[in-house]
C-alpha positions as CSV (number, residue, x, y, z in Angstrom):
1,X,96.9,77.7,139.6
2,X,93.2,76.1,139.3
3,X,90.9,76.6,142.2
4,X,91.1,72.6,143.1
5,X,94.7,73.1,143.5
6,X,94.9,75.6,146.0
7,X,91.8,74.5,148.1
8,X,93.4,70.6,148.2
9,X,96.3,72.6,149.1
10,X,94.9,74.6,151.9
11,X,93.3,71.3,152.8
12,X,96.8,69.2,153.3
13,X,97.7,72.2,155.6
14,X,94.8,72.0,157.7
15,X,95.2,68.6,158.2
16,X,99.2,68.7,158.7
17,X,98.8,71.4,161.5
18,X,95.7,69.5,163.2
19,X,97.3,66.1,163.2
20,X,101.0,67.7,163.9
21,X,99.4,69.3,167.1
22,X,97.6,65.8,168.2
23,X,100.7,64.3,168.1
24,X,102.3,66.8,170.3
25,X,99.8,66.5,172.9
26,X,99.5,62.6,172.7
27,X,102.4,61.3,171.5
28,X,105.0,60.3,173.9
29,X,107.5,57.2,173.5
30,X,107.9,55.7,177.1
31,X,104.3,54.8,176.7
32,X,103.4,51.1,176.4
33,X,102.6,50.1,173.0
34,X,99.0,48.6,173.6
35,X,97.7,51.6,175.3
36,X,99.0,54.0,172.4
37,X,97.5,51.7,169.9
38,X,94.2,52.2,171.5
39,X,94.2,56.0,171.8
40,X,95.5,55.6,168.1
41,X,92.3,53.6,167.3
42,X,89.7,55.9,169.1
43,X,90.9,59.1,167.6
44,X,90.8,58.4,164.1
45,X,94.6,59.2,163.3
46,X,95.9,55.1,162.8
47,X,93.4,54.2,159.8
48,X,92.4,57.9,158.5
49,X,91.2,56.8,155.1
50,X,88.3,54.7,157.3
51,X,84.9,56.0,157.9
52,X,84.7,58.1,160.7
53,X,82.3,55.4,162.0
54,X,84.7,52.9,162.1
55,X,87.7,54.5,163.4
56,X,88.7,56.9,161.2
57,X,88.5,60.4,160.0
58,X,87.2,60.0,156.3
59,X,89.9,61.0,154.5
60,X,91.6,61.1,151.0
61,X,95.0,58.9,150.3
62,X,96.5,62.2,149.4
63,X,95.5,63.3,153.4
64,X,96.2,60.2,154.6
65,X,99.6,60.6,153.2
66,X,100.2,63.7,155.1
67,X,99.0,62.4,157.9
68,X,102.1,59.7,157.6
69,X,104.1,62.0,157.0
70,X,103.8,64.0,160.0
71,X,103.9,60.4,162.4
72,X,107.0,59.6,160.5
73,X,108.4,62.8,161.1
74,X,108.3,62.5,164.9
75,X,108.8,58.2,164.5
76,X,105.3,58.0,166.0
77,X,104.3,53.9,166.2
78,X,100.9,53.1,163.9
79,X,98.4,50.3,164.5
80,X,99.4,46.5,164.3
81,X,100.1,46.0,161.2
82,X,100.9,42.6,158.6
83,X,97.5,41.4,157.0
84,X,95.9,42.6,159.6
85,X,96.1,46.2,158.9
86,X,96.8,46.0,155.2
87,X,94.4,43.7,153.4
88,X,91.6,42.4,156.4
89,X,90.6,45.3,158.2
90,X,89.9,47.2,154.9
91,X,88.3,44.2,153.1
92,X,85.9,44.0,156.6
93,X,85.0,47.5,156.3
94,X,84.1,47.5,153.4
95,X,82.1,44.5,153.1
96,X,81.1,43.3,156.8
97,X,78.0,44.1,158.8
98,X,78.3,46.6,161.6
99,X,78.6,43.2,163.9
100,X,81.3,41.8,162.5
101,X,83.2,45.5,162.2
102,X,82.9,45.6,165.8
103,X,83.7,41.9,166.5
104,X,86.8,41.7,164.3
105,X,88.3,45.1,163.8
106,X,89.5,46.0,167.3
107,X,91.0,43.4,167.4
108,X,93.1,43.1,164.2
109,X,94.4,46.7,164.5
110,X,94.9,46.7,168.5
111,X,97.9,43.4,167.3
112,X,95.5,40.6,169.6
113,X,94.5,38.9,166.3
114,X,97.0,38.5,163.9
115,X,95.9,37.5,160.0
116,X,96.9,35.3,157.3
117,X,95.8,35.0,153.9
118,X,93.8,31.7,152.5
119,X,93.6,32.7,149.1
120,X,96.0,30.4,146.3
121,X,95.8,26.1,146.1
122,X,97.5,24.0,144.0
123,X,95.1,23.9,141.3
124,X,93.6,27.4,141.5
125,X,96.4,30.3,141.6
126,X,96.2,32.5,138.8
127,X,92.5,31.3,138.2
128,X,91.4,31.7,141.9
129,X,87.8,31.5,141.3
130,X,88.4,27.9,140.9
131,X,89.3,27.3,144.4
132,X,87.8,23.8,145.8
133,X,88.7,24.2,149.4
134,X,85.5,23.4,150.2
135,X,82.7,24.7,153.0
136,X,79.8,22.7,154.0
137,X,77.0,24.5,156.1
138,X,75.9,22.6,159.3
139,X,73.6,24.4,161.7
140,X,75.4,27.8,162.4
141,X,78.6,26.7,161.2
142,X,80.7,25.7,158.3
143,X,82.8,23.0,158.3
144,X,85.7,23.1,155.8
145,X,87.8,20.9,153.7
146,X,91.1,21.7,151.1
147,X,94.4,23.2,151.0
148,X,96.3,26.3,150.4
149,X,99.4,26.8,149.4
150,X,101.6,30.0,148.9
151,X,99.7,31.1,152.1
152,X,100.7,34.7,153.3
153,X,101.5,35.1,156.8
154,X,100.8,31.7,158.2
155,X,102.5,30.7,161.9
156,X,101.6,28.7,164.6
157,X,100.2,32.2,166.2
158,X,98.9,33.1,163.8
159,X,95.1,33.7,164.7
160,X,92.7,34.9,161.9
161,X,92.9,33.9,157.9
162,X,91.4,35.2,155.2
163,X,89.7,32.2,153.5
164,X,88.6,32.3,150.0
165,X,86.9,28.8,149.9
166,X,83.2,27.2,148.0
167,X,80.3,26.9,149.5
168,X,78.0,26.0,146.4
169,X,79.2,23.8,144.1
170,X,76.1,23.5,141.6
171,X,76.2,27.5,140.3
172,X,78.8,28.7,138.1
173,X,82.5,29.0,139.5
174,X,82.5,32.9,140.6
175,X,79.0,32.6,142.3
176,X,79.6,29.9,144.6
177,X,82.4,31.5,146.6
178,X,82.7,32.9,150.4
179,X,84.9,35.0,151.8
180,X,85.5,33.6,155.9
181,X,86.8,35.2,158.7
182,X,88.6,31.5,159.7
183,X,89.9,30.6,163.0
184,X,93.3,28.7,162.6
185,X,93.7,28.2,166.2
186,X,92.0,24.8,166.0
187,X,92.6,20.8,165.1
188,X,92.4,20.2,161.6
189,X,94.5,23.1,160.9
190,X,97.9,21.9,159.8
191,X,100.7,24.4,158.4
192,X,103.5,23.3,157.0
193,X,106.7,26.0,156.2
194,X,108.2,26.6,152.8
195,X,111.8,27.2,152.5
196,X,112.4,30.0,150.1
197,X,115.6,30.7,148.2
198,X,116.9,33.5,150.7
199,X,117.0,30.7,153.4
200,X,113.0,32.4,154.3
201,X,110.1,30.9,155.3
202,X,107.4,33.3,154.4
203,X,104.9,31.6,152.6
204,X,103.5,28.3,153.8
205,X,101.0,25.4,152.9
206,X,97.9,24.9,155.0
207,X,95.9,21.8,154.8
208,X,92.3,22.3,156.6
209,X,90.8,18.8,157.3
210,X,87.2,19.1,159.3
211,X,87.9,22.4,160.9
212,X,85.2,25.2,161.5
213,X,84.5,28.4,161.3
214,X,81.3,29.9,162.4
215,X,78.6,31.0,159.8
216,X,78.4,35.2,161.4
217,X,82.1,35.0,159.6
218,X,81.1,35.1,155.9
219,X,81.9,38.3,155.0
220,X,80.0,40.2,152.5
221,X,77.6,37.1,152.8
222,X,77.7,33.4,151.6
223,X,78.1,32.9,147.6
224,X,79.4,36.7,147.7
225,X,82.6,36.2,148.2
226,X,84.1,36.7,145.1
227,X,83.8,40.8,145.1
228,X,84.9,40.5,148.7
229,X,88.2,38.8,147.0
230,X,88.9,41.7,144.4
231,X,88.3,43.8,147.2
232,X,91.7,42.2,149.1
233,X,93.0,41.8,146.1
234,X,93.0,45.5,145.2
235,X,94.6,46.4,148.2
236,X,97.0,43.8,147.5
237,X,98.0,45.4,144.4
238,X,98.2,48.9,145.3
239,X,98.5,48.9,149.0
240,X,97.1,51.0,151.7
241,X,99.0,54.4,153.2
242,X,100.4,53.1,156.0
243,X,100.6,55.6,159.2
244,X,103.4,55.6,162.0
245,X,106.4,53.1,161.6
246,X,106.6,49.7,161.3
247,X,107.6,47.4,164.0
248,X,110.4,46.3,161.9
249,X,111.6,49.9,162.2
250,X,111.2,50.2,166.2
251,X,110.3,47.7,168.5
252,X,109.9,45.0,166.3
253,X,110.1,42.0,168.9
254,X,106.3,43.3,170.5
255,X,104.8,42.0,167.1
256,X,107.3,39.4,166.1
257,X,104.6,37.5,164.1
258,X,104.7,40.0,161.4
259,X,107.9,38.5,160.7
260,X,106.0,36.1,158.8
261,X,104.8,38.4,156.1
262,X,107.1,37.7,152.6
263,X,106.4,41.4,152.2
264,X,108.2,42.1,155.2
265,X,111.5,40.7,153.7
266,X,111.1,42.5,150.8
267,X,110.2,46.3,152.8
268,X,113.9,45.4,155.2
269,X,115.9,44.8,151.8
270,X,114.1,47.9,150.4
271,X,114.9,50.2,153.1
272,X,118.7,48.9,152.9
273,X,118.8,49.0,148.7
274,X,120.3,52.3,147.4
275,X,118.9,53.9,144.7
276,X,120.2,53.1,141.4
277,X,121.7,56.7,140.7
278,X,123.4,56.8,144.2
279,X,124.7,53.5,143.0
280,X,126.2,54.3,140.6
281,X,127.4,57.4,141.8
282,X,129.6,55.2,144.4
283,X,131.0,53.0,141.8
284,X,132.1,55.3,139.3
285,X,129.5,54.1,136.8
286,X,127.8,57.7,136.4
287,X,130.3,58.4,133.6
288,X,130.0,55.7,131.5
289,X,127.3,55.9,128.8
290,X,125.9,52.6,128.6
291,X,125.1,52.5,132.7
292,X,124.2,56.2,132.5
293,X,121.1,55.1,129.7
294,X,120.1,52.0,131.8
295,X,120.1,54.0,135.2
296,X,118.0,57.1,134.0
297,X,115.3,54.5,132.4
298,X,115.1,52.9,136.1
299,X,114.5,56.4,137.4
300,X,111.8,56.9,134.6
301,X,110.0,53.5,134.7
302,X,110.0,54.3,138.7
303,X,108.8,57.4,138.4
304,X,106.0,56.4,136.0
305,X,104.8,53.8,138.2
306,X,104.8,55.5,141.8
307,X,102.5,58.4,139.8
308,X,100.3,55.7,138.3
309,X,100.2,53.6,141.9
310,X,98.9,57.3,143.5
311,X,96.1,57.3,140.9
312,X,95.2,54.0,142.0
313,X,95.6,54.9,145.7
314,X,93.1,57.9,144.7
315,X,90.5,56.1,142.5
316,X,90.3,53.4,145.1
317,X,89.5,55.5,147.9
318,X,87.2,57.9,145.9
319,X,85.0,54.8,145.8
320,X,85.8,54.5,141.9
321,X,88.1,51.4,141.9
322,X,89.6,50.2,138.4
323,X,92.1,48.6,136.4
324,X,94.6,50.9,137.6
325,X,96.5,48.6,140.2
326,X,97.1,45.7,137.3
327,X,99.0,48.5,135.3
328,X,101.1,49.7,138.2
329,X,101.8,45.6,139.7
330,X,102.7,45.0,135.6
331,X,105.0,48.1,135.4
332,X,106.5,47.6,139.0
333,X,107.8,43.8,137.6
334,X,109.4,45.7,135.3
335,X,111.0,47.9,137.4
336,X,112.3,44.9,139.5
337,X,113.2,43.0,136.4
338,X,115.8,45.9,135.6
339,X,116.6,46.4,138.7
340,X,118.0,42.7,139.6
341,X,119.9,43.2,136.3
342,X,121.3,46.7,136.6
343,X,122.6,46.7,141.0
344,X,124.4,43.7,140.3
345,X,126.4,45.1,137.4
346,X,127.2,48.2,139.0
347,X,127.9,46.9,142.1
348,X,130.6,43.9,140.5
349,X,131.7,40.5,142.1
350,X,130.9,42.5,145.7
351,X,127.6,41.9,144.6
352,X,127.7,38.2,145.5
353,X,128.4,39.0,149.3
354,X,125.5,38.5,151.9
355,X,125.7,39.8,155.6
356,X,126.2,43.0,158.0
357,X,129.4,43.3,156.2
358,X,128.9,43.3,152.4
359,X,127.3,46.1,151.1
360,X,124.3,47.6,152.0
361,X,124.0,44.4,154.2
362,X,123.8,42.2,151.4
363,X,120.9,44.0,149.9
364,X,121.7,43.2,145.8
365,X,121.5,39.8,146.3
366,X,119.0,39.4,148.5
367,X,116.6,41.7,145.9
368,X,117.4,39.6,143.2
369,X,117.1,36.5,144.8
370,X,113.5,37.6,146.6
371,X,112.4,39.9,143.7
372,X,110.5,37.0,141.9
373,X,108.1,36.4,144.4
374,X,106.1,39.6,144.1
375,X,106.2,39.2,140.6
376,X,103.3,36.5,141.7
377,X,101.8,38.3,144.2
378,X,98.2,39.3,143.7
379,X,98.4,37.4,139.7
380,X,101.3,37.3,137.3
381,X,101.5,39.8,134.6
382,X,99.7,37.5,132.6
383,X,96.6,38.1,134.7
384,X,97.1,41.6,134.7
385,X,97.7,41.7,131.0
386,X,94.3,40.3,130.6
387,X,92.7,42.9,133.2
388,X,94.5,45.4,131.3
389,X,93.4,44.0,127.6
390,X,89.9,43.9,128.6
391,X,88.7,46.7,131.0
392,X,91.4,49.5,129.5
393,X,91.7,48.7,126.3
394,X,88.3,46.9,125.7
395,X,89.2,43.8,123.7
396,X,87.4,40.8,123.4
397,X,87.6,38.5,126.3
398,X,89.4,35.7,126.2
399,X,87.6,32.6,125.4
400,X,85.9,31.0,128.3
401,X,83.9,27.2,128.7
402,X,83.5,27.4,132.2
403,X,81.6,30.3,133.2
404,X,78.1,29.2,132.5
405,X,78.0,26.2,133.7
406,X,78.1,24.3,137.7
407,X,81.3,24.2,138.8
408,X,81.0,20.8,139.3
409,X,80.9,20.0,136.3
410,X,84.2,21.7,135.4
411,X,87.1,19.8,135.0
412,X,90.1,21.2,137.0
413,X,93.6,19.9,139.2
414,X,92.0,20.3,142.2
415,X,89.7,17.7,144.5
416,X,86.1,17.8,142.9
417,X,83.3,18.1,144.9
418,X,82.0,17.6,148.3
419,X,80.1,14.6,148.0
């Protein structure tokens, strides 16, 4: 065994037994939620893979993993979670000034600001960078124009949003973009619901007519927001190691807004899906050739892309982010692909049932009915396929007209200009 090996190792260890005997000493469910969530946010333990500056301890994924594996094991709570914890906060640290840390972080991961996410429009999905939600600077604020659509985690309580909007319309598309910290508790805000096929609402449309947002609120600074959005959208696509449970897991009506994260839907029917071996297993299908091929190349393609997702995990947080979350989002669409193929057939006509009393609480369907929405999540595979092509592989890039030249003078779907 290589030196590395043992020392990470010995590390994991030290950090099990430090973080095992915290939670011993600190970790008692009768106390209120709030006040755990605090102590959790002052000792490091809730976001470890933060600076130790900015409340957390520094660490790897791989520690960070132990570390949820130890609050798991005692069904300790973690911070507030949703956008908040999984795409914001991380985007914020590693972008914002030590002001806005301060101003916006507490916050987020205390659960008294909850986030949404401003990123897709109707003419600018796949292409974001040709968002024309528009931001117009007057004295020390912005004032903001456009509409989203798709939008993650948008409710009425909904507090904070992560808008992706322009602010300079005469430079070429990516250069002319800001990343805002946006208030959507004000007029001009108008959300609108859209039903999904599971009888859901988790995505919505929200059109911004005149509203504000205050100029300290550009993240990563104004016409720099377009590395602040690969930023989110890296964690998007490869996620963050999430300490302590979920609320959906324990007391999910303290944080009943989280309800409004698509992702949400798709973690309950997760937890409730059996694996495809169990599956088939249960059904008698473990004999028969044809099922035994497709269910071992479900376990293999999974396997595959949790191993490639860690690498990601690990490159990301060794400050060394790459291409790495396009391959696993690509190979995880093909996992899902399969899978909304394979459950159905093994499970038979039973796999039409919804409700506490089909099985697994209606699980099947619900996966194959959900499971093309995160196929679109954070770019379709033809996105990826192109980051792939070009920064693994190192072909050509694709042919391109409009990244030399203003972006008002580019001819797109969307509204053009701000006057």
């Amino acid at each position: 065994m290589s030196d590395h090996v043992i020392e990470a190792r010995a590390s994991d260890e030290v950090v099990r037994d430090e973080v095992r005997t915290w939670l011993e000493e600190n970790h008692d469910e009768a106390r209120p939620l709030r006040e755990w969530r605090q102590i959790l946010l002052d000792s490091g333990w809730g976001m470890p893979t933060f600076p130790t500056d900015w409340y957390g301890r520094g660490y790897s994924g791989g520690l960070a993993r132990v570390v949820a594996q130890e609050f798991r094991r005692v069904g300790a709570q973690g911070l507030a979670g949703g956008m908040a914890r999984r795409l914001a906060s991380p985007t914020i640290v590693e972008h914002g000034t030590d002001e806005q840390r301060r101003r916006l972080l507490t916050a987020a991961l205390l659960g008294d600001e909850t986030w949404c996410q401003l990123f897709s429009e109707p003419g600018a999905g796949s292409d974001l960078a040709s968002v024309t939600t528009t931001a117009v600077l007057h004295g020390d604020e912005f004032v903001i124009n456009g509409q989203k659509v798709w939008t993650s985690g948008a409710t009425s309580d909904t507090d904070m949003g992560m808008l992706v909007c322009r602010t300079d319309w005469d430079v070429p598309k990516h250069q002319g973009i800001s990343w805002i910290a946006f208030p959507m508790k004000q007029p001009g805000v108008e959300i609108r619901p859209l039903k999904q096929i599971t009888g859901g609402a988790g995505f919505n449309e929200v059109f911004i007519t005149d509203a504000r947002a205050p100029a300290a609120n550009v993240i990563g600074g104004i016409n720099q927001g377009w590395r602040v959005t690969t930023t989110t959208l890296a964690h998007e696509r490869t996620g963050i190691v999430v300490v302590g449970l979920d609320e959906s897991t324990a007391r999910r009506s303290r944080d009943s807004h989280e309800s409004a994260d698509p992702r949400r839907e798709q973690m309950s029917v997760r937890q409730r899906m059996p694996s495809m071996i169990d599956l088939a297993k249960e059904y008698g299908r473990n004999t028969d050739a044809v099922y035994r091929q497709e269910v071992i190349k479900h376990y293999i393609l999974s396997e595959v892309t949790r191993l490639t997702d860690q690498r990601a995990r690990a490159q990301r947080k060794a400050g060394r982010p790459g291409p790495e979350g396009s391959t696993t989002k690509v190979q995880w669409n093909h996992v899902a692909r399969l899978q909304r193929v394979l459950a159905p057939s093994i499970l038979g006509p039973a796999a039409l049932l919804v409700g506490e009393d089909a099985p697994y609480r209606g699980a099947i369907p619900l996966q194959v009915l959900s499971s093309c929405g995160p196929m679109i999540f954070a770019g379709t595979d033809e996105i990826q396929h192109n980051i792939i092509a070009e920064r693994i592989l190192g072909l050509p890039k694709e042919p391109a007209v409009d990244l030399d030249v203003p972006f008002r003078d580019v001819r797109t779907s969307g509204r053009r200009g701000d006057g």
